[in-house]
N, C-alpha and C positions, 0 to 999 in steps of 0.2 A: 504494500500500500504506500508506502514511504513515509517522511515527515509531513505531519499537517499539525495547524494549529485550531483543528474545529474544537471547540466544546458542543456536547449533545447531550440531552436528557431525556430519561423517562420518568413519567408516574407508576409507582407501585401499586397503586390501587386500580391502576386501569391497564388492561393490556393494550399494546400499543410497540410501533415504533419507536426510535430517537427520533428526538425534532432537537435543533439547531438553537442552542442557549447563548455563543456568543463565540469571543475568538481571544485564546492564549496570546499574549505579549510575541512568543517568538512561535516561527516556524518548526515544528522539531519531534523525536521520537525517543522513546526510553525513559519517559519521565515515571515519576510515584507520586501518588495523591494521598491524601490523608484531609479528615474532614470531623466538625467537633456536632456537626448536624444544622451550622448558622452559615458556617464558613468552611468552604472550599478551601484546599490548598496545591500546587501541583509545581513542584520542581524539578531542577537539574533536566539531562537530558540531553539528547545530541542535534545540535542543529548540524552540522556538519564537523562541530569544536565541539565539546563537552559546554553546557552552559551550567551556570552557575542560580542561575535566575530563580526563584520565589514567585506564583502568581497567587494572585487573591481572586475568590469569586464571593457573591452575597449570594447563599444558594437561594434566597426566598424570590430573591428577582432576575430577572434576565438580564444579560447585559458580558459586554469583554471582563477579559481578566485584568487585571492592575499590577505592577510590581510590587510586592509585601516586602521583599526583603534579600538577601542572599545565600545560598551556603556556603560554609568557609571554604568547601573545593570544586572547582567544575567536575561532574560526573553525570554520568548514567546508568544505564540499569540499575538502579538504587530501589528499595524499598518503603513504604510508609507505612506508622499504624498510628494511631490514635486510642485514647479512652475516652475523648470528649472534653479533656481540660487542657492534657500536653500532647502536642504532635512528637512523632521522630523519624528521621531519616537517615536508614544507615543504609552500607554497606557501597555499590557501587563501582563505579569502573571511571577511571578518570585516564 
């Protein structure tokens, strides 16, 4: 498929399709998401470079992603989890 930077959603309560929620800061593939159930989060990842990039989404609205923040190394293939208070992001390929 290669890199893209679509965001897409479903409803759990309805079967359905993705439909089209908005568009990730960079172009890119191998990211990890992690999410506390208000906010989105989706980093690192290979745009062509390892990226280093943080995006932010408001899950309740639609809309692009935003820059949140960084991680301290550019990678990919990484992982996320969440318990809803702290995100973490290990592992990776830089």
């Amino acid at each position: 498929m290669g890199r893209i930077n679509v965001i897409q959603y479903i409803t759990f309560a309805t079967p359905s399709n993705a439909t089209d929620f908005g568009d990730l800061t960079e172009i890119k593939d191998e990211t990890a998401s992690l999410s506390d159930g208000t906010k989105g989060l989706c980093s690192g990842g290979n745009t062509g470079a390892k990226s280093n990039v943080i995006d932010y989404i408001n899950i309740a609205s639609l809309g692009d992603a935003v820059d949140f923040g960084d991680l301290t190394v550019a990678k990919g293939e990484l992982g996320g989890a969440s318990n809803g208070t702290r995100g973490v992001f290990v592992g990776g390929n830089t």
